[in-house]
Backbone as JSON, one array per atom type, in Angstrom:
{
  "sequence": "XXXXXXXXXXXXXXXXXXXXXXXXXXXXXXXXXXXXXXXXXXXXXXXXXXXXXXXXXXXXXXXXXXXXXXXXXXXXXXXXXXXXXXXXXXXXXXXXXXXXXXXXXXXXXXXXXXXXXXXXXXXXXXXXXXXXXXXXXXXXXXXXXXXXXXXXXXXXXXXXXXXXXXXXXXXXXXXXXXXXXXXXXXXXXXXXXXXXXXXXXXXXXXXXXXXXXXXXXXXXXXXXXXXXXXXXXXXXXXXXX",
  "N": [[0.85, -1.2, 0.0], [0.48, 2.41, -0.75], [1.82, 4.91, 0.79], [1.29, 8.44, 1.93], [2.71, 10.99, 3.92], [2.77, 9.34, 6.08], [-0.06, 8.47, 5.88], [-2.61, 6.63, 4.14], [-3.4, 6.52, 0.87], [-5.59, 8.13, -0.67], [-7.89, 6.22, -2.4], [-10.29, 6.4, -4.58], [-13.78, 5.19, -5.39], [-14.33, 4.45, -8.25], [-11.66, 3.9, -9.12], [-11.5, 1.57, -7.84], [-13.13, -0.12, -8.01], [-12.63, -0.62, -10.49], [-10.04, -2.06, -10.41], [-11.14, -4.41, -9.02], [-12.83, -5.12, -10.87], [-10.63, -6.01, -13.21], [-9.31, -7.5, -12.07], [-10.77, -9.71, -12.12], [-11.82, -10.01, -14.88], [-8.73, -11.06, -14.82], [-8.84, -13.47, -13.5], [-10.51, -15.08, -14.28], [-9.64, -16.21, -16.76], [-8.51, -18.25, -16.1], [-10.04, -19.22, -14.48], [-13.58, -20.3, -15.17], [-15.39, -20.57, -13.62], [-16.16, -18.45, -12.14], [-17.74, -16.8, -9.17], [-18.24, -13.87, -9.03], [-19.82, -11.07, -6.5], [-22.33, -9.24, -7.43], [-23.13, -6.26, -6.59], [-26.35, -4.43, -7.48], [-27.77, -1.38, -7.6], [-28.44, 0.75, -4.52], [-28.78, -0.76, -2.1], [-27.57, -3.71, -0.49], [-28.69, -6.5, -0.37], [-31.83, -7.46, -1.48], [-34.05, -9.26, -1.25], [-36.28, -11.49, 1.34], [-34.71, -13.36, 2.59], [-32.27, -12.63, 1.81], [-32.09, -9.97, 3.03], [-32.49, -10.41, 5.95], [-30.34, -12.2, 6.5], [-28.69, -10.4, 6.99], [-29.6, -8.7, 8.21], [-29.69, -10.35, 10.69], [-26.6, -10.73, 11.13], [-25.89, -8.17, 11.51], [-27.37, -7.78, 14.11], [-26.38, -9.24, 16.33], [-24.41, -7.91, 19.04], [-21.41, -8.64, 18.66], [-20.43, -8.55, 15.95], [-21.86, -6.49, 15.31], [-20.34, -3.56, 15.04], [-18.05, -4.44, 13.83], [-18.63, -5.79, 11.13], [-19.79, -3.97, 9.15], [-17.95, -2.72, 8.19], [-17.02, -4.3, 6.04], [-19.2, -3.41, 4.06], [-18.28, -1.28, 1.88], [-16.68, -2.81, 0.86], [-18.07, -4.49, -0.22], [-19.75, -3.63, -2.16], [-18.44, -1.83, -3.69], [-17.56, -4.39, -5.7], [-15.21, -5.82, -4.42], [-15.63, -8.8, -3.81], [-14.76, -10.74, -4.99], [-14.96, -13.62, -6.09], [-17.19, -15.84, -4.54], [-18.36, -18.72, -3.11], [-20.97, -20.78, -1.99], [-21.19, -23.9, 0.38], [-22.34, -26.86, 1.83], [-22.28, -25.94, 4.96], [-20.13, -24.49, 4.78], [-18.63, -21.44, 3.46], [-16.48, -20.37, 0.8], [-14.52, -17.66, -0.31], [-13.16, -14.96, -2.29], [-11.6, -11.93, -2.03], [-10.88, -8.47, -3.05], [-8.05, -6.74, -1.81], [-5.95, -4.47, -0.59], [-4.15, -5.15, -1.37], [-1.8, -6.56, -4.22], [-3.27, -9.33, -5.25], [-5.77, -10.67, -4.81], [-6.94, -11.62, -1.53], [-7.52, -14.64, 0.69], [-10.95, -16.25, 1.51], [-12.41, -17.81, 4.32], [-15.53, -19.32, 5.63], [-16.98, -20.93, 7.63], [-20.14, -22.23, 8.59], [-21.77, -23.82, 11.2], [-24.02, -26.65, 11.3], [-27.53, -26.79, 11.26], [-28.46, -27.6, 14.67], [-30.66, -30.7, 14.92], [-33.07, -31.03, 16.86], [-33.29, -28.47, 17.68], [-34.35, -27.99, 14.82], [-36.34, -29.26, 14.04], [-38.52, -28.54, 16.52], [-38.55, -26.36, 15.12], [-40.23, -26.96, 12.89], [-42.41, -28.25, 13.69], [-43.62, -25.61, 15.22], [-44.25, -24.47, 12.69], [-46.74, -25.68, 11.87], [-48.8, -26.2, 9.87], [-48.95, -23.95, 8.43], [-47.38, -22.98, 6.02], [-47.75, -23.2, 2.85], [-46.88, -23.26, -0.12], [-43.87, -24.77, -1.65], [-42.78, -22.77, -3.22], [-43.55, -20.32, -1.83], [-42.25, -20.27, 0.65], [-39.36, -20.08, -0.43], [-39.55, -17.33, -1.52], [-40.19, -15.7, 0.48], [-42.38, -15.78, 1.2], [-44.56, -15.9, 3.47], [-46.77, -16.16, 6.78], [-46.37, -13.69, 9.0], [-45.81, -14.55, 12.16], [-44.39, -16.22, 11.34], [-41.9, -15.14, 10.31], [-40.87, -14.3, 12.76], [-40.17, -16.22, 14.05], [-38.56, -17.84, 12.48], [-36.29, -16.09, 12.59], [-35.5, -16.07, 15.6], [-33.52, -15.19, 17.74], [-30.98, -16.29, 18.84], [-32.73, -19.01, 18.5], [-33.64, -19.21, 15.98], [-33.38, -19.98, 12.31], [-31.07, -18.91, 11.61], [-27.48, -18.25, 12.2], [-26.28, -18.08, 15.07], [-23.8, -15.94, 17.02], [-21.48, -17.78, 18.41], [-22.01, -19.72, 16.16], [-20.59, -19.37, 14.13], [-17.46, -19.25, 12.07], [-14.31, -17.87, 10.79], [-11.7, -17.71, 8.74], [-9.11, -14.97, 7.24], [-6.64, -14.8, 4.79], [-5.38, -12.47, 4.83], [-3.34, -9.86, 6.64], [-4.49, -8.66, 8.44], [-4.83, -8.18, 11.53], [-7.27, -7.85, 13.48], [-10.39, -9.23, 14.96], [-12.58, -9.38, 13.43], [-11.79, -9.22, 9.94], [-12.09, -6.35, 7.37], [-12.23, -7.88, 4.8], [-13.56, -10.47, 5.52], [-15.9, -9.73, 6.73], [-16.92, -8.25, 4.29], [-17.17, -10.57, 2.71], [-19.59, -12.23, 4.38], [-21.07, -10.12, 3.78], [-21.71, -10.82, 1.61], [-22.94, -13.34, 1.32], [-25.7, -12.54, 2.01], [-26.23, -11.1, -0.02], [-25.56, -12.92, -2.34], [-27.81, -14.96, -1.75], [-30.07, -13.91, -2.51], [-29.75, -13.7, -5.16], [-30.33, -16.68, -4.88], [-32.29, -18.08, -2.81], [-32.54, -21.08, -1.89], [-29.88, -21.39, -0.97], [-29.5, -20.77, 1.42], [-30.75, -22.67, 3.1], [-29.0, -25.12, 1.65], [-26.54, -24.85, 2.78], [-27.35, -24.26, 6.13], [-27.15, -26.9, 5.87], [-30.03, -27.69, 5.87], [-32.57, -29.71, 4.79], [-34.84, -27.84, 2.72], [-37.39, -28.98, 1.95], [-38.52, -30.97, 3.46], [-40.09, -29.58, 4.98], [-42.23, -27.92, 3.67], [-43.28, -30.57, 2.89], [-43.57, -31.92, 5.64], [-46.15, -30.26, 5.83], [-47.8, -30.44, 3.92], [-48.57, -32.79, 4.31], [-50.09, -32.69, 6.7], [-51.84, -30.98, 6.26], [-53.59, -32.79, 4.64], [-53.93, -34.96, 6.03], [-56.03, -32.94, 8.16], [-57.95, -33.04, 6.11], [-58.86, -35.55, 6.0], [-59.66, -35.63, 8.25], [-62.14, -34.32, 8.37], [-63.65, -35.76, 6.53], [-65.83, -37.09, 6.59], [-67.72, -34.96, 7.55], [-70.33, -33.2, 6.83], [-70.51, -30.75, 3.67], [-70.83, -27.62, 2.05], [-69.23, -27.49, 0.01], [-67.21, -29.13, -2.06], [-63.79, -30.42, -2.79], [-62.35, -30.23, -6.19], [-60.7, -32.03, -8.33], [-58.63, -29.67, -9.4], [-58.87, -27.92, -7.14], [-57.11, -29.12, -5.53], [-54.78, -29.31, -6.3], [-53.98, -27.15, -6.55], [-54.23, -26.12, -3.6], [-51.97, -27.17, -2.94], [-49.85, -26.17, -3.85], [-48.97, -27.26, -6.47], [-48.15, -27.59, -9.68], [-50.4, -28.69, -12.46]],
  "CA": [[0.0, 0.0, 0.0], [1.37, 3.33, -1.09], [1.49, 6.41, 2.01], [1.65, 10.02, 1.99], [3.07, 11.36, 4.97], [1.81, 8.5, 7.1], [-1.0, 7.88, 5.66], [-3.05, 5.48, 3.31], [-3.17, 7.06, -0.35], [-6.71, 8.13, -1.44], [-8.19, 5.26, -3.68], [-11.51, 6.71, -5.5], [-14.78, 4.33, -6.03], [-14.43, 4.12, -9.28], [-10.52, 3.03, -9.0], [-11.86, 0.35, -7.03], [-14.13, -0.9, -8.89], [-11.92, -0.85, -12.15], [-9.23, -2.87, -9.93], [-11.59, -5.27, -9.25], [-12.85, -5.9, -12.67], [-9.49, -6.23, -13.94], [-8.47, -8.65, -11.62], [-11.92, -10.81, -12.35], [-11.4, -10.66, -16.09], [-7.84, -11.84, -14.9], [-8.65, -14.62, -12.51], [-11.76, -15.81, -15.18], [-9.29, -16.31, -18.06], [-7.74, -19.57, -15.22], [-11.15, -19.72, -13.81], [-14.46, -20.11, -16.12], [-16.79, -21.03, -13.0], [-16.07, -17.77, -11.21], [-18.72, -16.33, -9.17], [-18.5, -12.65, -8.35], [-20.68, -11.01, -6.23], [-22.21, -7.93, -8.19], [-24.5, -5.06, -6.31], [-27.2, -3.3, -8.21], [-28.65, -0.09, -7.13], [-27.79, 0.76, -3.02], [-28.82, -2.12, -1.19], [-26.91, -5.16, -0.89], [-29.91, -7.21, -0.37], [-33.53, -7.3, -1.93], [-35.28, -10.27, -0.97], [-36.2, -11.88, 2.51], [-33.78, -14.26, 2.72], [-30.67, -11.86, 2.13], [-32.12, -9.12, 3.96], [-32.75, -11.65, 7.32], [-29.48, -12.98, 6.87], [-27.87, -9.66, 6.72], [-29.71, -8.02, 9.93], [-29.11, -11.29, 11.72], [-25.33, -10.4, 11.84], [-25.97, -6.74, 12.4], [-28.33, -7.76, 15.45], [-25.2, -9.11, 16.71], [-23.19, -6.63, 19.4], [-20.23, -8.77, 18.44], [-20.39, -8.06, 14.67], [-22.81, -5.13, 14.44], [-19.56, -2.65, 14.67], [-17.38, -4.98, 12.51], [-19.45, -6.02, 9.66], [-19.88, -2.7, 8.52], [-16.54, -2.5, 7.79], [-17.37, -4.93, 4.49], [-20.32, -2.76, 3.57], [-17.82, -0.52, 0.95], [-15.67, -3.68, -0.06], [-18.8, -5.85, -0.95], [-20.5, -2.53, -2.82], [-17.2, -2.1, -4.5], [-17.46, -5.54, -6.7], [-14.25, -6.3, -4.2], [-15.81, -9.9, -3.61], [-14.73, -11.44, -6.96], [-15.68, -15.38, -6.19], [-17.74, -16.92, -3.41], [-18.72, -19.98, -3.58], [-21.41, -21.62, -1.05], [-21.44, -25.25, -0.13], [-22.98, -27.12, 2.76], [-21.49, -25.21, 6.15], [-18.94, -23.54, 4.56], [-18.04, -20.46, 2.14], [-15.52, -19.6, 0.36], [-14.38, -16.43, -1.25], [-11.71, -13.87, -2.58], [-11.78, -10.57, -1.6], [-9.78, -8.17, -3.47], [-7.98, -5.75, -1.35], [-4.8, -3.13, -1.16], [-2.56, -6.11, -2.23], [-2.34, -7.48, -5.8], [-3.42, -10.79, -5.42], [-7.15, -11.33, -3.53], [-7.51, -12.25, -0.31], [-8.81, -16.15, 0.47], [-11.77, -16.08, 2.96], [-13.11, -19.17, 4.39], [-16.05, -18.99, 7.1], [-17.89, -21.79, 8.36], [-21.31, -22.43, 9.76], [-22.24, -24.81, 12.07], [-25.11, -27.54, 10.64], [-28.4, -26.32, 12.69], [-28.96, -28.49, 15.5], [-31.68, -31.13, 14.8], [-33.81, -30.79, 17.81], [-34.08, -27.08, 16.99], [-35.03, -27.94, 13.31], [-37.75, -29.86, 14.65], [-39.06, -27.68, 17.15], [-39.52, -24.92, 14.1], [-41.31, -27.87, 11.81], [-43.41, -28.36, 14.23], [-44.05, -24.37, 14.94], [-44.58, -24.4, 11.24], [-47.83, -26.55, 11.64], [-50.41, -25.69, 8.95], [-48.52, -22.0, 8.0], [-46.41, -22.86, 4.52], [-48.77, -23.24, 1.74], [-45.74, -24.23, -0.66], [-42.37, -24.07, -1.65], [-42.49, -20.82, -3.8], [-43.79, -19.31, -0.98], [-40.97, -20.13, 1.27], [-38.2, -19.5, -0.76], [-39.82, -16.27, -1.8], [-40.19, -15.41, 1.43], [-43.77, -15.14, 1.37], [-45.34, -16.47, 4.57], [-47.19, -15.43, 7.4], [-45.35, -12.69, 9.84], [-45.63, -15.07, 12.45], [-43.2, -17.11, 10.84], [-40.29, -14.61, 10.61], [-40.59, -14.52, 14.29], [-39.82, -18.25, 14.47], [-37.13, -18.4, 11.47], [-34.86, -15.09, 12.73], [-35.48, -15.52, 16.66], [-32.16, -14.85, 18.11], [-30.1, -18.03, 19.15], [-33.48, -19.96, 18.63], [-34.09, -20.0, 14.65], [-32.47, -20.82, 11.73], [-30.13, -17.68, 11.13], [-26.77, -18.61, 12.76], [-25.68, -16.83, 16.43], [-21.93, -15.84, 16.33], [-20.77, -18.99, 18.0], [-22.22, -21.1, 15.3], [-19.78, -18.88, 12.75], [-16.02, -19.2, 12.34], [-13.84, -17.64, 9.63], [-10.5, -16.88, 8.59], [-8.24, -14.57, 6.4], [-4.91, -15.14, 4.58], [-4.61, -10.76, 4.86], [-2.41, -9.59, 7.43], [-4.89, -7.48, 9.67], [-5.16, -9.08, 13.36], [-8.32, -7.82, 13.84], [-11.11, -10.37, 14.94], [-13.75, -9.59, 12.11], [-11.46, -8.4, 8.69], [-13.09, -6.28, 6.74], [-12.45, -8.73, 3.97], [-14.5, -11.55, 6.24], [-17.15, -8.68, 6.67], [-17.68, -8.55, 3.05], [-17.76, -12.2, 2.54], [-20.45, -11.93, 5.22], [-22.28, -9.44, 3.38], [-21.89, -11.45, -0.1], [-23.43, -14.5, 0.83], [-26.77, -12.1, 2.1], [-26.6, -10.83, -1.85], [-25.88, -14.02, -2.74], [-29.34, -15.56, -1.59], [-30.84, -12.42, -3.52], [-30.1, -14.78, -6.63], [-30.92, -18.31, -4.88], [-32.4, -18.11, -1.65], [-32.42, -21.92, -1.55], [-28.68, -21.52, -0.92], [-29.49, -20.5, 2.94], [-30.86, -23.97, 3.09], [-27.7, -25.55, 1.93], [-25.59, -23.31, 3.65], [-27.05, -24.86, 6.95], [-27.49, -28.21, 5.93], [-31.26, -27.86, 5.87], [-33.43, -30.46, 3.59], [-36.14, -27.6, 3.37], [-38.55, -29.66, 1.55], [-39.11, -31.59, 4.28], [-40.64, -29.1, 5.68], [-43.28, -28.76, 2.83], [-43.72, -31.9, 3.16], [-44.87, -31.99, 6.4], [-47.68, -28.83, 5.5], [-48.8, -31.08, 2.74], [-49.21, -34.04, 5.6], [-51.03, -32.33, 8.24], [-53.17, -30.62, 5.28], [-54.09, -33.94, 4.33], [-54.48, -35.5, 7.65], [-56.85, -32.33, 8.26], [-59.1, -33.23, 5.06], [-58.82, -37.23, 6.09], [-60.15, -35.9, 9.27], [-63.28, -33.5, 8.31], [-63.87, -36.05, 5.32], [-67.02, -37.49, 7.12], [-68.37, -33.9, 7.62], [-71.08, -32.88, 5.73], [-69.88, -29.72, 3.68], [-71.79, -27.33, 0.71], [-68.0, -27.37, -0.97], [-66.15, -30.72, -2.69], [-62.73, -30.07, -3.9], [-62.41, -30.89, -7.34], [-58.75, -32.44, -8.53], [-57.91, -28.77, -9.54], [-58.62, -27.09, -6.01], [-56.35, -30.1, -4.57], [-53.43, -29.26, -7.07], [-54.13, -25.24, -5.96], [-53.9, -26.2, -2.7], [-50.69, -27.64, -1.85], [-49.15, -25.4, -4.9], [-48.69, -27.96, -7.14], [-49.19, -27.4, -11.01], [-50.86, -30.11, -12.82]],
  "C": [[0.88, 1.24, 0.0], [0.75, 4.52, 0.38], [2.02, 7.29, 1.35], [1.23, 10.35, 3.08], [2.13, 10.87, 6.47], [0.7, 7.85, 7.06], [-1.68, 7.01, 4.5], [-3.49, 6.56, 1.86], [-4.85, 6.75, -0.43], [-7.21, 7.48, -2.34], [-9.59, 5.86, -4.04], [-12.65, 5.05, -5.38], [-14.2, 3.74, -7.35], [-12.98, 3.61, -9.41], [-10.51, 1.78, -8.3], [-12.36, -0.42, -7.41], [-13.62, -1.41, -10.14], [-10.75, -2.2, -11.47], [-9.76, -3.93, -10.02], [-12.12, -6.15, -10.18], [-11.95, -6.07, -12.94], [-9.08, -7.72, -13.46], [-9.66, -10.07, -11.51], [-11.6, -10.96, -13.49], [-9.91, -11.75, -15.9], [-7.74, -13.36, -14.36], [-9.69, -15.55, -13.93], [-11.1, -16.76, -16.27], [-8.63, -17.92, -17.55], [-8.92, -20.2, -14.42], [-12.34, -19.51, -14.07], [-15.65, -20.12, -14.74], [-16.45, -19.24, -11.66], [-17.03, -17.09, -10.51], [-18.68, -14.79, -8.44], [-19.79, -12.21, -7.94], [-20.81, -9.26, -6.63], [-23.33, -7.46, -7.57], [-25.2, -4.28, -7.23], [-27.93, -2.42, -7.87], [-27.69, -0.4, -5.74], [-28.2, -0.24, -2.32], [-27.98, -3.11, -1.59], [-28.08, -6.44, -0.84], [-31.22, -6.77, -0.63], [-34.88, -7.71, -1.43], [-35.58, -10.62, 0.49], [-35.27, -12.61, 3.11], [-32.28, -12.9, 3.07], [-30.58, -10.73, 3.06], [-32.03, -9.3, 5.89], [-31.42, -11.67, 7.63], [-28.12, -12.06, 7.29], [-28.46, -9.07, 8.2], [-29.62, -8.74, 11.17], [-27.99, -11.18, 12.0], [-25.33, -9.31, 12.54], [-26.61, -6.94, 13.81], [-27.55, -8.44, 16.72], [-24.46, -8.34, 17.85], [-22.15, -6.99, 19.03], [-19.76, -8.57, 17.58], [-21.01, -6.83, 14.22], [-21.31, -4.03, 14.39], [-18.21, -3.16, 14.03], [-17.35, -5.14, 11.23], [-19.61, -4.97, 8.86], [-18.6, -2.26, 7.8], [-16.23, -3.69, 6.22], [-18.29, -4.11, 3.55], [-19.53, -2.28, 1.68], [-17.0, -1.62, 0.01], [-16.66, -4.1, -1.17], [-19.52, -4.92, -2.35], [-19.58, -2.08, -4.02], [-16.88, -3.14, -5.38], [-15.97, -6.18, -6.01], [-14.69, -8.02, -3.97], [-16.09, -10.68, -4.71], [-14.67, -12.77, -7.26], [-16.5, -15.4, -4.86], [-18.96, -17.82, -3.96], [-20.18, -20.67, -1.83], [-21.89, -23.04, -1.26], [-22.2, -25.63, 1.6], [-21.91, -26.78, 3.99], [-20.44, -24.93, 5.84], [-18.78, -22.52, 2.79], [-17.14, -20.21, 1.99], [-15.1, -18.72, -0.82], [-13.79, -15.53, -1.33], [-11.99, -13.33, -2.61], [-10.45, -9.45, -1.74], [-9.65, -7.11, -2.73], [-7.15, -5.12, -1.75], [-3.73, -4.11, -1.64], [-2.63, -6.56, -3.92], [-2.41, -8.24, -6.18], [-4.75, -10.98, -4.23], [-6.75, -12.05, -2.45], [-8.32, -14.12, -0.3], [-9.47, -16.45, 2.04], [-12.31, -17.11, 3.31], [-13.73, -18.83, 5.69], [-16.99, -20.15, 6.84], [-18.92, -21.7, 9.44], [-21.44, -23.54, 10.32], [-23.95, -24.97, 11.27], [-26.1, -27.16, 11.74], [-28.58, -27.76, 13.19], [-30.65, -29.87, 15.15], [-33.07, -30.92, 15.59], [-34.37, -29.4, 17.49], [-34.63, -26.99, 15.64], [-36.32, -28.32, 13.31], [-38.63, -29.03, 15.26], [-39.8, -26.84, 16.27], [-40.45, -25.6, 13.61], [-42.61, -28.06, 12.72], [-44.68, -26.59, 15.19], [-44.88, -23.87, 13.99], [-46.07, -24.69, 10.89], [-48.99, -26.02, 10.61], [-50.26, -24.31, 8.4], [-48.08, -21.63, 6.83], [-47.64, -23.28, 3.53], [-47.68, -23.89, 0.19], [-44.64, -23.9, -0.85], [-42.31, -22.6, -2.22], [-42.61, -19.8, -2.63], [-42.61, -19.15, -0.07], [-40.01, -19.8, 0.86], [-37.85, -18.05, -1.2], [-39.37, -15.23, -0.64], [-41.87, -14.81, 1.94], [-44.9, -15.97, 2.29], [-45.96, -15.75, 5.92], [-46.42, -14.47, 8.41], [-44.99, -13.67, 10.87], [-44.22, -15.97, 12.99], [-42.05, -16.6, 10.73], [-40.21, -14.61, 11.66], [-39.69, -15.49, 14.82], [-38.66, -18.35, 13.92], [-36.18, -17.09, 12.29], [-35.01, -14.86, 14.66], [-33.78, -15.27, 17.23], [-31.83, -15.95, 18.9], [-30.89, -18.88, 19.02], [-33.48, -20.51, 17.01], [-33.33, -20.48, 13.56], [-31.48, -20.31, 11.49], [-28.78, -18.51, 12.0], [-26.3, -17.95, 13.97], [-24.05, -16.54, 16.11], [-21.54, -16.97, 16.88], [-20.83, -20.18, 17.08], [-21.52, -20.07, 13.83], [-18.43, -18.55, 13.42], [-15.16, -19.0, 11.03], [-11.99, -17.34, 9.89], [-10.21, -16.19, 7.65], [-7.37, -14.39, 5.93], [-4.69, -13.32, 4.62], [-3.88, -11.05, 6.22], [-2.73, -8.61, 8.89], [-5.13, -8.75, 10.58], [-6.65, -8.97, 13.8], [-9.5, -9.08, 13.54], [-11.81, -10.84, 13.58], [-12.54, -8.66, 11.02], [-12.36, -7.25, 8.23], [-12.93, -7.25, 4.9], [-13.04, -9.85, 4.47], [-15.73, -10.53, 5.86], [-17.62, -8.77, 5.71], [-17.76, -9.58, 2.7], [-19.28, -12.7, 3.48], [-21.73, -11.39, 4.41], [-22.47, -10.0, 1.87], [-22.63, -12.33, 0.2], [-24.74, -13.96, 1.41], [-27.13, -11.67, 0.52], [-26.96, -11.86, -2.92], [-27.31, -15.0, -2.82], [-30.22, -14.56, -2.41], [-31.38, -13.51, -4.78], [-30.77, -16.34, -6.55], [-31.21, -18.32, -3.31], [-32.31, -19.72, -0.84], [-30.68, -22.55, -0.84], [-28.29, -21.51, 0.68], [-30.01, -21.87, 3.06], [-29.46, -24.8, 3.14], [-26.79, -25.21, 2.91], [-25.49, -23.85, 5.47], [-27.67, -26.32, 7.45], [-28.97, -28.71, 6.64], [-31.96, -28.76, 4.45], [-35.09, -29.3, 3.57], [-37.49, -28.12, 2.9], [-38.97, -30.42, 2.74], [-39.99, -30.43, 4.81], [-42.36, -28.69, 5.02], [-43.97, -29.55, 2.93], [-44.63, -32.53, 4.3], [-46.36, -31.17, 6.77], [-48.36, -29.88, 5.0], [-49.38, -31.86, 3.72], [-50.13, -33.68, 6.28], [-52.18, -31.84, 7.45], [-54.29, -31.72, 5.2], [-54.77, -34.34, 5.49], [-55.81, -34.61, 7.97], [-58.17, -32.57, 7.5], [-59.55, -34.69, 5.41], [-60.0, -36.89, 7.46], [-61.77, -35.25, 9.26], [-63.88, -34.39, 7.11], [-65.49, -36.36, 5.62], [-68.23, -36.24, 7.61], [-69.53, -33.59, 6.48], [-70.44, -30.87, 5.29], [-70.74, -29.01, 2.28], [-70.38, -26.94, -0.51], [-67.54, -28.65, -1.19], [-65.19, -29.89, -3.46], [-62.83, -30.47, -4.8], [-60.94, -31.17, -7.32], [-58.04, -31.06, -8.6], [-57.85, -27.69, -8.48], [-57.7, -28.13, -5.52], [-55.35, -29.58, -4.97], [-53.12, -27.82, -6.36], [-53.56, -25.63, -4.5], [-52.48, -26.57, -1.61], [-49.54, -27.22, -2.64], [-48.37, -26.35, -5.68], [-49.15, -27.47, -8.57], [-49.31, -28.85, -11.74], [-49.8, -30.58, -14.23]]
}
């Protein structure tokens, strides 16, 4: 890093941004599957998923005055791969050196017992997958999925990262923006928070559809002035025919 008189040399946005493209076209030309993470407009997140996953760190005291410190990298196009796989990401983060950063942070697999607990919270509330991955369910239900050490979001001891940079500090801000990439990241595939903590979330579906059923198995003997037809059944459990 270049100083003037002690201090860190003025880098511009837009020199930042050109760095980083450069050094994506360069990494792309050795690496076809690369996945940068690219902001559009001012938010880093859109949807429910990335927005959740992003005020679940901030809600944090141990990260809320760290994390922020990614905000300008991740906004900057400095997070020029990450990759998510089941409890762990990884991803290069280009900083003042000329060779990216390699970030690796691991989640912890949610607890079973607590996965359960929610499914069974869940009882009769999901209507189908689109809706969940959308994020389009009753309010209720964010209650349940983002409670704090209870739902599915991760607390800080169930996250552990490192960085090959050279700062000591606990949270980087090249972690930080890996942090705030894989909230952008779900933007594009929210099913990725699923993976991510080794959630099957169809099951969970699965058991809506059940108890639905079970419910109709159980009122079947009712007298009623409605009969589903095959195409309210298909409607119902958001199936298309």
């Amino acid at each position: 890093m270049a100083y003037y008189d002690q201090y860190p040399k003025y880098v511009s946005v837009a020199e930042k941004k050109k760095k980083a493209k450069k050094q994506i076209e360069k990494l792309k030309k050795k690496n076809a599957d690369l996945a940068p993470v690219v902001i559009d407009g001012r938010k880093i997140a859109n949807t429910w998923w990335g927005k959740a996953w992003n005020k679940n760190l901030e809600n944090y005291a141990d990260y809320s005055n760290r994390i922020s410190r990614g905000r300008s990298y991740v906004r900057n196009s400095a997070v020029i791969d990450l990759k998510i796989e089941i409890g762990v990401v990884k991803a290069l983060v280009q900083g003042s050196d000329k060779n990216p950063y390699e970030v690796e942070i691991k989640i912890t697999p949610l607890k079973k017992e607590k996965w359960d607990n929610i499914l069974n919270l869940c009882n009769h509330k999901i209507d189908s997958l689109g809706d969940l991955v959308e994020g389009k369910f009753p309010k209720e239900l964010e209650g349940i999925f983002t409670v704090k050490g209870k739902g599915l979001f991760p607390a800080v001891n169930d996250i552990k990262f490192n960085c090959s940079c050279y700062d000591s500090a606990h949270m980087c801000k090249h972690v930080a923006a890996a942090l705030y990439g894989i909230g952008a990241r779900f933007d594009e595939d929210p099913t990725l928070f699923f993976k991510l903590r080794n959630i099957d979330f169809e099951v969970l579906l699965k058991k809506t559809i059940e108890q639905k059923m079970q419910s109709l198995l159980e009122n079947s003997d009712k007298k009623s002035d409605r009969v589903l037809d095959d195409k309210d059944v298909f409607g119902l459990f958001g199936v298309k025919e």
